[in-house]
C-alpha positions, 0 to 999 in steps of 0.5 A: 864086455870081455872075452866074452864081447862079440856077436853071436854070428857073423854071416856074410857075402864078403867083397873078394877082388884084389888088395889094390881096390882099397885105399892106403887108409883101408889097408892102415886100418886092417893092419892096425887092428891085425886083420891084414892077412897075407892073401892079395884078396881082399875076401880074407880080410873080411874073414879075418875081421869076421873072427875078431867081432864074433864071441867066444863058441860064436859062429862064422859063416861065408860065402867065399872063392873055392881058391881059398881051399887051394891057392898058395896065398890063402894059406893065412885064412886056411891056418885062421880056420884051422885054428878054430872049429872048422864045422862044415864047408861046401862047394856050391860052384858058380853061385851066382849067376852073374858071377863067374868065379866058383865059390865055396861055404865055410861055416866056423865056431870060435874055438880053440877046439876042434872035431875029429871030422868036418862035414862037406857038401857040394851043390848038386841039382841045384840043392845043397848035398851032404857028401861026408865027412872029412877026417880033421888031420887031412885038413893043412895050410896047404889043402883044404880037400873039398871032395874028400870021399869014397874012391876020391878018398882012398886015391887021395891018401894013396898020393899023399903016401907014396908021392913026392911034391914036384917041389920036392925035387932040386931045381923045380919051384911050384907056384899055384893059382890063377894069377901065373896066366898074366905072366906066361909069354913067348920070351925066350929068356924066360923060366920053362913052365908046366902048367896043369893041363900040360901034365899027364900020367905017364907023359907031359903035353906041353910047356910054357915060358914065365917071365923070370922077373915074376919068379925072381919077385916071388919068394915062394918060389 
């Protein structure tokens, strides 16, 4: 009873997929107990009822999608993370086979202390290795960096030093995650787009079109 009620661990293979799959009375649930995160997918709602049943300096650990360490709309479960003592996290890529989504493992103590360092790992050979440590204030809500070491490292602290975000800059909005790709469309009418693979170093190689209605509807752009 008290503070100290919960489980000594949660670990899990949470359902992930779109909000929609659930019924008004699921999502009234999870909204009356605050575990409704803002993400569309329905992972970061086991997440979040994971940290709630589990007790003070208990663990959590899962298996989820790698856009959580990236997507704009995770922010919700990267900031529950960062909250607490973010122990380790890894990429094991496609972990299932009959699964094509790449999913990443995060392991979580509830606390409101953290370390100076995150371990990270990824699967190489089929086995779990370790790669690392990742220094805690390169952790934000917009980035969880899984491959944070040696060249990767140094040419990462080099961008986050002299560059700008695109977004940064007036007139451009930025947008990430998979889920722009049902919008893009020959509407000639629509907001010009760069897409990823359209950007090189010194050059850009292509453009698309977005349907402006997506953009009007979205209010991160």
């Amino acid at each position: 009873k008290g503070d100290d009620a919960g489980f000594d661990a949660v670990v899990g293979n949470p359902p992930y997929g779109s909000k929609e799959m659930m019924s008004e009375i699921e999502k009234a649930y999870f909204r009356d107990t605050r575990t409704y995160p803002e993400s569309s997918d329905i992972c970061a709602i086991f997440i979040s009822k994971a940290f709630s049943i589990v007790s003070e300096f208990g663990y959590v650990g899962q298996i989820v999608p790698k856009s959580l360490s990236f997507v704009l709309s995770w922010h919700d479960s990267r900031e529950l993370l960062l909250q607490n003592r973010l122990v380790s996290m890894g990429d094991v890529s496609q972990a299932f086979d009959e699964v094509l989504l790449e999913m990443m493992v995060i392991v979580a103590e509830r606390s409101n202390a953290h370390d100076d360092v995150v371990q990270i790992a990824a699967v190489a050979s089929g086995r779990i290795q370790n790669l690392g440590q990742l220094p805690f204030r390169r952790l934000s809500n917009d980035l969880f960096p899984l491959y944070y070491f040696g060249d990767n490292a140094a040419i990462f602290d080099k961008v986050l030093a002299y560059s700008d975000g695109v977004d940064q800059f007036e007139g451009i909005s930025v947008f990430s995650g998979p889920g722009i790709q049902k919008y893009i469309s020959s509407d000639v009418d629509g907001v010009l787009t760069y897409q990823g693979d359209h950007i090189a170093r010194y050059e850009t190689l292509g453009l698309a079109v977005c349907r402006r209605e997506m953009v009007l509807a979205n209010s991160r752009w």
